[in-house]
KEPAPA-877467 format. One record per atom (N, C-alpha, C): z, y, x; residue in three letters; atom name; residue number from 1. Coordinates in nm, 3 decimals, decimal comma. Layout:
! KEPAPA-877467
<<Z Y X> ALA CA NUM>
...
***
This chain:
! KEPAPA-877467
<<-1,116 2,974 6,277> UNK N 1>
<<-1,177 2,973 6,147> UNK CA 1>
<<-1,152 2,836 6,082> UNK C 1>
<<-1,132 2,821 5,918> UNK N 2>
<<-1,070 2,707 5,910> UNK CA 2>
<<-1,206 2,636 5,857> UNK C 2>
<<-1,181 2,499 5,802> UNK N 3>
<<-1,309 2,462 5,787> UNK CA 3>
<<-1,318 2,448 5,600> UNK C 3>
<<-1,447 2,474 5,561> UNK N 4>
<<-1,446 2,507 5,457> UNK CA 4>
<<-1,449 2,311 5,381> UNK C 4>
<<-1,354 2,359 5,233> UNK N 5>
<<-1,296 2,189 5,192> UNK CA 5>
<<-1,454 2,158 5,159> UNK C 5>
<<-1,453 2,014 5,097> UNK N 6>
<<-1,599 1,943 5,088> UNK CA 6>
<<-1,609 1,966 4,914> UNK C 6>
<<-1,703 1,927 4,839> UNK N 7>
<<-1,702 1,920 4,723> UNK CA 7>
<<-1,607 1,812 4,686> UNK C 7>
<<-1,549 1,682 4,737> UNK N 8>
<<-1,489 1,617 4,670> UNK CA 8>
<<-1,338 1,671 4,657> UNK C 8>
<<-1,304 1,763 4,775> UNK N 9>
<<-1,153 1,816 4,785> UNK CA 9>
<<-1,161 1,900 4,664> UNK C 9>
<<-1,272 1,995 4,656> UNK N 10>
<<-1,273 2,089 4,546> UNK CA 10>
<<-1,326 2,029 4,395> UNK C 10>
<<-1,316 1,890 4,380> UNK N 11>
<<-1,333 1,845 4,272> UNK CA 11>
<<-1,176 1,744 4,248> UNK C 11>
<<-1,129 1,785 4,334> UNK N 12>
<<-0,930 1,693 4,300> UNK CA 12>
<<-0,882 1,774 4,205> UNK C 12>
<<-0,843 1,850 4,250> UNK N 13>
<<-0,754 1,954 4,152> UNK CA 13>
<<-0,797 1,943 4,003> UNK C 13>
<<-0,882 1,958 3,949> UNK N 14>
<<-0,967 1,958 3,811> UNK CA 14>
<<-0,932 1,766 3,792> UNK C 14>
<<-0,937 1,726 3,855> UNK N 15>
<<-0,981 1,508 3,812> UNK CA 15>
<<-0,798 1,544 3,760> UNK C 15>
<<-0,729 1,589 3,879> UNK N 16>
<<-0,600 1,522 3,871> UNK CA 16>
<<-0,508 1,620 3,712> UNK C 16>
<<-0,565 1,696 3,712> UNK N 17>
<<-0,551 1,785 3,610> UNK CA 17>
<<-0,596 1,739 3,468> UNK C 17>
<<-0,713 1,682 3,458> UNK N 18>
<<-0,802 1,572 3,352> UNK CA 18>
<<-0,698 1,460 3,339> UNK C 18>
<<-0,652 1,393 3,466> UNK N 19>
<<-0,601 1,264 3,470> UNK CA 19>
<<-0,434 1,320 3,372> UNK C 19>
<<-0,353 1,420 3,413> UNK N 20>
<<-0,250 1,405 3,355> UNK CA 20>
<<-0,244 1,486 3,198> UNK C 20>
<<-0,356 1,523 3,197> UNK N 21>
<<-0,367 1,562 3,031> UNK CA 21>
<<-0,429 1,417 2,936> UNK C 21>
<<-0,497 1,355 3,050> UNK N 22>
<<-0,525 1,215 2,941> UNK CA 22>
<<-0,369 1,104 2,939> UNK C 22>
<<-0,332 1,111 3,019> UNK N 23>
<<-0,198 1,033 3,016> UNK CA 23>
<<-0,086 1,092 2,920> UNK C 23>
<<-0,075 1,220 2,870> UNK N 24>
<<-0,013 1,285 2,823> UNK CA 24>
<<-0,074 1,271 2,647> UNK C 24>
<<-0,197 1,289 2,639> UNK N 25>
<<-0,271 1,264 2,528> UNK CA 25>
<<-0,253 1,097 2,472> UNK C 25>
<<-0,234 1,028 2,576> UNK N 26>
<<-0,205 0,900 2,529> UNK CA 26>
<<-0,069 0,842 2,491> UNK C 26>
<<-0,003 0,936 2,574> UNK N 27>
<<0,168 0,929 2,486> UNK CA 27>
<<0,158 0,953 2,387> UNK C 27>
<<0,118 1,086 2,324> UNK N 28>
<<0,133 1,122 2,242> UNK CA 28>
<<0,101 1,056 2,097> UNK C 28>
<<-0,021 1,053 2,063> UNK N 29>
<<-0,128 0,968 2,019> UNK CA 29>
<<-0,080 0,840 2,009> UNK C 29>
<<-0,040 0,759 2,113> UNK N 30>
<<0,024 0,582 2,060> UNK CA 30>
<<0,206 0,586 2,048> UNK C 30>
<<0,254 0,730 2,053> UNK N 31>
<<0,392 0,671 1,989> UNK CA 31>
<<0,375 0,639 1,845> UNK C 31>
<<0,281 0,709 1,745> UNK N 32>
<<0,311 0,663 1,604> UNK CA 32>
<<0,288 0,520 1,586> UNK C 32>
<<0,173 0,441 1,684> UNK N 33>
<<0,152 0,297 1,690> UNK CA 33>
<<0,263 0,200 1,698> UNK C 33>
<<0,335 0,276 1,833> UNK N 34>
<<0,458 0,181 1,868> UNK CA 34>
<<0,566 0,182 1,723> UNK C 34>
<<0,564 0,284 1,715> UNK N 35>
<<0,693 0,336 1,617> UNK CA 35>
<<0,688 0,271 1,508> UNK C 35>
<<0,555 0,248 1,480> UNK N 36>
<<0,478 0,138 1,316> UNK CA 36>
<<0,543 0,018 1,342> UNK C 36>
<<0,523 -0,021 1,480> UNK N 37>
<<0,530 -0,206 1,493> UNK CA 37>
<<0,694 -0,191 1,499> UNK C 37>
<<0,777 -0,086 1,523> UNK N 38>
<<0,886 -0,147 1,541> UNK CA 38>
<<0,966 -0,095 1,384> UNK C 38>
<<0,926 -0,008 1,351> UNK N 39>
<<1,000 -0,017 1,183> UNK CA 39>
<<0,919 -0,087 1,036> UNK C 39>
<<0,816 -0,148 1,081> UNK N 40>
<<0,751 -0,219 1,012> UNK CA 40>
<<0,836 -0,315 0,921> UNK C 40>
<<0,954 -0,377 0,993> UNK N 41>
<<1,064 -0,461 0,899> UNK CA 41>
<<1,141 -0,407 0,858> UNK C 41>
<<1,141 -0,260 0,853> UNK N 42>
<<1,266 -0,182 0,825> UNK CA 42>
<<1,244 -0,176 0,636> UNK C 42>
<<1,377 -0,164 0,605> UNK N 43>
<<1,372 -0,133 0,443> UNK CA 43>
<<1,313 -0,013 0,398> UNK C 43>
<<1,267 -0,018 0,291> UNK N 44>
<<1,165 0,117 0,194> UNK CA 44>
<<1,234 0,174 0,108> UNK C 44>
<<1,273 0,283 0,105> UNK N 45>
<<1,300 0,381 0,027> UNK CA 45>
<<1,189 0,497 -0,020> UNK C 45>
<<1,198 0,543 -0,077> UNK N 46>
<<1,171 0,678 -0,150> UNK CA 46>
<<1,272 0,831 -0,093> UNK C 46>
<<1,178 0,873 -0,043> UNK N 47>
<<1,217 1,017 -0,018> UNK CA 47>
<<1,139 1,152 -0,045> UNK C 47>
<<1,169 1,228 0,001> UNK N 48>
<<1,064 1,365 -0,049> UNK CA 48>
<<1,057 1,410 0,090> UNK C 48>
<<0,955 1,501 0,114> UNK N 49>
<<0,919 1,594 0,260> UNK CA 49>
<<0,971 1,728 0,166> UNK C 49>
<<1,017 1,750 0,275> UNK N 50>
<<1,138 1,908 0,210> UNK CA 50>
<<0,990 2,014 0,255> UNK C 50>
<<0,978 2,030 0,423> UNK N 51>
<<0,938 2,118 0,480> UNK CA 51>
<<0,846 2,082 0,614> UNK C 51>
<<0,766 2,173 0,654> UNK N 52>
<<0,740 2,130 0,781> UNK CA 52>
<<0,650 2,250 0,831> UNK C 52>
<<0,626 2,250 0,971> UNK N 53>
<<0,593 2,320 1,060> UNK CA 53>
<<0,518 2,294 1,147> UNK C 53>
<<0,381 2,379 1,192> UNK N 54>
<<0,298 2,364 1,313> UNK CA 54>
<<0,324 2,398 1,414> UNK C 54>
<<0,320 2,374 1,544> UNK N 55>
<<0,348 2,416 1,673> UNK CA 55>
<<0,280 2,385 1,765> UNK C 55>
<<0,177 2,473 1,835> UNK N 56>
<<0,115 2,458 1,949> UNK CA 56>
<<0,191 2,386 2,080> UNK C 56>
<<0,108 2,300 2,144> UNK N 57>
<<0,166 2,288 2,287> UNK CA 57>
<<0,063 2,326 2,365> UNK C 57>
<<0,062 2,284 2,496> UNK N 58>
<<0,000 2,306 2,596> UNK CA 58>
<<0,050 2,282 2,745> UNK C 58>
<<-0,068 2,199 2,768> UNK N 59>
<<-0,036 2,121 2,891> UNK CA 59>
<<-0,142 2,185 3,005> UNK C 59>
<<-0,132 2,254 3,101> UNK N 60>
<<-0,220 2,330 3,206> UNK CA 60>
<<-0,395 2,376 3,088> UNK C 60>
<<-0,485 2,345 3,067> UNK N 61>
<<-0,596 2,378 3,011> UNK CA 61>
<<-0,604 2,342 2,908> UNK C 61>
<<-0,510 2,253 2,817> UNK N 62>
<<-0,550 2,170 2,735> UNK CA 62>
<<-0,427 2,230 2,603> UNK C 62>
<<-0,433 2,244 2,493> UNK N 63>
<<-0,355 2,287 2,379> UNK CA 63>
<<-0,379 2,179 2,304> UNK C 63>
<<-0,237 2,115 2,198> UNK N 64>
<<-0,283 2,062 2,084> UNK CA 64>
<<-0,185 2,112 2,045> UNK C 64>
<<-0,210 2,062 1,892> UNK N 65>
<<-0,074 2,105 1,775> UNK CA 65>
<<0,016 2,006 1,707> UNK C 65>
<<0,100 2,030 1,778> UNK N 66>
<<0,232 1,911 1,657> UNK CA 66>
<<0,269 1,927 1,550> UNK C 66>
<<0,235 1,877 1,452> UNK N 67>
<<0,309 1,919 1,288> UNK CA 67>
<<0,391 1,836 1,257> UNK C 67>
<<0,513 1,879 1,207> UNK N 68>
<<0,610 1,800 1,222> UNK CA 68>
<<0,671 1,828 1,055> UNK C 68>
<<0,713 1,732 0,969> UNK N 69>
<<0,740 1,730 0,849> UNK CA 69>
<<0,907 1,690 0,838> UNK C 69>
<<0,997 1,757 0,742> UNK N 70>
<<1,112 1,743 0,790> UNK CA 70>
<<1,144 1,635 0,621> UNK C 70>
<<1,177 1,540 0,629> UNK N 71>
<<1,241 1,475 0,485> UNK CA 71>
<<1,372 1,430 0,461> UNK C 71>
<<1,344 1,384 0,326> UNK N 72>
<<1,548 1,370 0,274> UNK CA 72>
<<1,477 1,248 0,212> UNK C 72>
<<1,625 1,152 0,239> UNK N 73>
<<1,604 1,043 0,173> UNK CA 73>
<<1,772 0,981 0,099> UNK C 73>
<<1,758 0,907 0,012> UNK N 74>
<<1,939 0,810 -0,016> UNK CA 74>
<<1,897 0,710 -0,003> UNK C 74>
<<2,031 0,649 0,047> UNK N 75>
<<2,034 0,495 0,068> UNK CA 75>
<<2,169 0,466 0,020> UNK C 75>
<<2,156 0,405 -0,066> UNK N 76>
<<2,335 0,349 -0,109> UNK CA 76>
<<2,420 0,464 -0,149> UNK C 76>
<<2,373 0,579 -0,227> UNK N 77>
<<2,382 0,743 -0,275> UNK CA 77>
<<2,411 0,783 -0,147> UNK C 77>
<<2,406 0,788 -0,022> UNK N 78>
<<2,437 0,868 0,070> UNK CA 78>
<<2,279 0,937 0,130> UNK C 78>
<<2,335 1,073 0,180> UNK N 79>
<<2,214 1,140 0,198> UNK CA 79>
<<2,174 1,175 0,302> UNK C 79>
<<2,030 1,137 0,354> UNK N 80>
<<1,989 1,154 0,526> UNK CA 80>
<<1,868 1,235 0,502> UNK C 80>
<<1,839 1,249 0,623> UNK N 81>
<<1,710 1,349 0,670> UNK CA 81>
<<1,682 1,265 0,807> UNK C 81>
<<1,546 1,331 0,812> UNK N 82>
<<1,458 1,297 0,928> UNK CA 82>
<<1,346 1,376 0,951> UNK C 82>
<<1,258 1,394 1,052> UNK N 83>
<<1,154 1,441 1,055> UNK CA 83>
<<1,016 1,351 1,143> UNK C 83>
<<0,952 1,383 1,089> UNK N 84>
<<0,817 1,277 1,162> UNK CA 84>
<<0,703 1,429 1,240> UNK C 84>
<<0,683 1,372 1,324> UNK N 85>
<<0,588 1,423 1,413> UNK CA 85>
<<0,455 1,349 1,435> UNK C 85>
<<0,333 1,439 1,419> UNK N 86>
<<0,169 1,415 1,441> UNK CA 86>
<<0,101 1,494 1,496> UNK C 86>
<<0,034 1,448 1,597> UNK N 87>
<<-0,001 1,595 1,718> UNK CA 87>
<<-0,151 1,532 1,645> UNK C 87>
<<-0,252 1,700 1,663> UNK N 88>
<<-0,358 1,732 1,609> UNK CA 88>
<<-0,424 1,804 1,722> UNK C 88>
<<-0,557 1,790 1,713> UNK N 89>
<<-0,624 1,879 1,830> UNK CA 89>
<<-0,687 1,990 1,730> UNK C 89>
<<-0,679 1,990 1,638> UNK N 90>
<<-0,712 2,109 1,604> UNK CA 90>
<<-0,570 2,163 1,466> UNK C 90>
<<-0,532 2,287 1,494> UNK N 91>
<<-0,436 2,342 1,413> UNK CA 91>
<<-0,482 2,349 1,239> UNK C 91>
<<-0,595 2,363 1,217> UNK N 92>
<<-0,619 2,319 1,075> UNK CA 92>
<<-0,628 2,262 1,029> UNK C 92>
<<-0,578 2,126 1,110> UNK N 93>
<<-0,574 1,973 1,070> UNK CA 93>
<<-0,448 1,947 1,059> UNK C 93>
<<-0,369 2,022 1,110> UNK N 94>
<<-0,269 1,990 1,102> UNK CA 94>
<<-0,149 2,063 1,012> UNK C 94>
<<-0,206 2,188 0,997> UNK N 95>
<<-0,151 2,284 0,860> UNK CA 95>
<<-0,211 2,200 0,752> UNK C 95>
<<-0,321 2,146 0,744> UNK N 96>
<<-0,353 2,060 0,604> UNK CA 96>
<<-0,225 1,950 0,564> UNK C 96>
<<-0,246 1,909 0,691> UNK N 97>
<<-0,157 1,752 0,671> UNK CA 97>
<<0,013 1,842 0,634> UNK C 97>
<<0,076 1,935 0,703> UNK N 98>
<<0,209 1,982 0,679> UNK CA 98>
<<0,179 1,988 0,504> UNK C 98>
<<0,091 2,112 0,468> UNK N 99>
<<0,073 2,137 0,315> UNK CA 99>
<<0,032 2,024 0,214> UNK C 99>
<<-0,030 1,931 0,296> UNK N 100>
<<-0,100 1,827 0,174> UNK CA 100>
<<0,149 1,723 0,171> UNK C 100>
<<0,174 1,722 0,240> UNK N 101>
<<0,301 1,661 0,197> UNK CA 101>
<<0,390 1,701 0,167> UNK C 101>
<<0,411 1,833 0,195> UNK N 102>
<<0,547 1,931 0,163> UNK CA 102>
<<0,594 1,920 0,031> UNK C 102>
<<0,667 1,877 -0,031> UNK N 103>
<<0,742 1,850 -0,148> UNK CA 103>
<<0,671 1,757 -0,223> UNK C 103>
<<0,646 1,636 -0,145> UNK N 104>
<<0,567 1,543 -0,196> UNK CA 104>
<<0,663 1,414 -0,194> UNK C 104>
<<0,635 1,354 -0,306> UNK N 105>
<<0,748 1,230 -0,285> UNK CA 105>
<<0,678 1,103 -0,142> UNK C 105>
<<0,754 1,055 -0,090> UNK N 106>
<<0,681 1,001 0,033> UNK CA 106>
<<0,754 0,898 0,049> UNK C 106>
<<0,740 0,777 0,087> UNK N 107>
<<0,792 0,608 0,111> UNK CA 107>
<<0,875 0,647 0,301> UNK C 107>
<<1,003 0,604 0,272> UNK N 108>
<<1,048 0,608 0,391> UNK CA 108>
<<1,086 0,444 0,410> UNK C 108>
<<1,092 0,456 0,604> UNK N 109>
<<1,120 0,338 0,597> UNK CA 109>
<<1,319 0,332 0,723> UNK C 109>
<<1,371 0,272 0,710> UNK N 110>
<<1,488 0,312 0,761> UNK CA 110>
<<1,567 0,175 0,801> UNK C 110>
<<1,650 0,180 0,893> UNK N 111>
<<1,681 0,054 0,983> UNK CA 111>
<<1,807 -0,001 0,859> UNK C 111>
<<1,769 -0,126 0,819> UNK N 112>
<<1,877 -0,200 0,752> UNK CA 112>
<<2,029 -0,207 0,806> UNK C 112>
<<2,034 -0,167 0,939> UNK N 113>
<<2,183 -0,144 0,956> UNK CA 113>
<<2,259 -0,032 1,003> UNK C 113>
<<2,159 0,050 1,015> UNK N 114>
<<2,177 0,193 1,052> UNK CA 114>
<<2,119 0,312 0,977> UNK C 114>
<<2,122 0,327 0,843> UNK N 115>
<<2,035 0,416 0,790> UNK CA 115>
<<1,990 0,511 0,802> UNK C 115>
<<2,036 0,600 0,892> UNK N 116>
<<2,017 0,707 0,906> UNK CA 116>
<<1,916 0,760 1,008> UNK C 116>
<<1,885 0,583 1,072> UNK N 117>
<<1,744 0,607 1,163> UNK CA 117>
<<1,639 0,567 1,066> UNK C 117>
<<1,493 0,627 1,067> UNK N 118>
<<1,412 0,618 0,944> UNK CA 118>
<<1,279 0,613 1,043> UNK C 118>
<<1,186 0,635 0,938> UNK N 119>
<<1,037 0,633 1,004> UNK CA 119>
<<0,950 0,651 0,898> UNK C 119>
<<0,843 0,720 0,911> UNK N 120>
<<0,744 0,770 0,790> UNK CA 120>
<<0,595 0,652 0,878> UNK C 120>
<<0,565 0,608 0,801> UNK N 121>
<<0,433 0,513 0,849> UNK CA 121>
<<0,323 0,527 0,733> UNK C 121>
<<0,219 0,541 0,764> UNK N 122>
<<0,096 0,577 0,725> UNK CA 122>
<<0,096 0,488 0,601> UNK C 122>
<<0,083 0,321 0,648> UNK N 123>
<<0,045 0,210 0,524> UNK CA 123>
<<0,129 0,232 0,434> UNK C 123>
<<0,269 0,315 0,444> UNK N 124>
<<0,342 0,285 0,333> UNK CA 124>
<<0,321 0,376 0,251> UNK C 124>
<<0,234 0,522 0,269> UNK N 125>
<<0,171 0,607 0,159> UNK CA 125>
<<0,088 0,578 0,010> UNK C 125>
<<0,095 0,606 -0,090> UNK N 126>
<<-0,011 0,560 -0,149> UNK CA 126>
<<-0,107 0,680 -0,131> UNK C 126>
<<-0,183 0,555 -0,111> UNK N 127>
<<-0,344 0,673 -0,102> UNK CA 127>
<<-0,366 0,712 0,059> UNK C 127>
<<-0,244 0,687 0,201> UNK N 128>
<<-0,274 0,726 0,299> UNK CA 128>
<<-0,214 0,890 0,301> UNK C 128>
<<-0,239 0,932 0,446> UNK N 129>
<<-0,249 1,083 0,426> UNK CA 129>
<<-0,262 1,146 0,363> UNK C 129>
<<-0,165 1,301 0,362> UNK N 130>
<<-0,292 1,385 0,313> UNK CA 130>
<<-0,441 1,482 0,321> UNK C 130>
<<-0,415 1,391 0,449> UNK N 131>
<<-0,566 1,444 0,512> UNK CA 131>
<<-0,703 1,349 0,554> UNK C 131>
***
């Protein structure tokens, strides 16, 4: 007969499960931070958000939603695109934010020697979000 596990064995599975949805939640969540500090010197343009889309994920118990906005921008008349990504824990936060920008004129920011890498950052909105 085998021996029955203790409460702490039967409380691993659930911690370690907690533990890699918070590590995962924290990727997520501080790439727009990193991404700020490093195109922060990048040049400003003017672009528009064409389109964008919600999409559930899900990591073992845990769901959030990525909304991801797709834009066009010129630099020197040549014409680029990009898209920015914002994960939401709730999906009606994040259909707001797709609809509050979708064909909205929007401040891009894009690498002075490579244009065609870009970045959408919060401070450079007027007014912020649209949520």
């Amino acid at each position: 007969m085998a021996p029955e596990p203790g409460p702490l064995r039967a409380l691993l599975f659930p911690f370690v499960g907690l533990l890699i949805a918070t590590a995962g939640l924290i990727r997520i969540f501080a790439w727009g931070y990193v991404q700020s500090l490093l195109a922060s010197g990048w040049y400003l343009s003017q672009g528009r958000a064409e389109f964008g889309n919600v999409v559930e994920q899900r990591i073992r118990y845990f769901s959030y939603f990525v909304a991801t906005v797709h834009y066009s921008y010129s630099v020197n008349n040549e014409y680029y695109s990009g898209q920015f990504e914002k994960a939401f824990l709730r999906e009606g936060s994040a259909d707001r934010f797709v609809g509050g920008l979708k064909g909205q004129m929007i401040m891009i920011r894009h690498h002075p020697h490579r244009p065609e890498r870009s970045a959408i950052l919060r401070q450079d909105q007027p007014g912020g979000w649209a949520v």
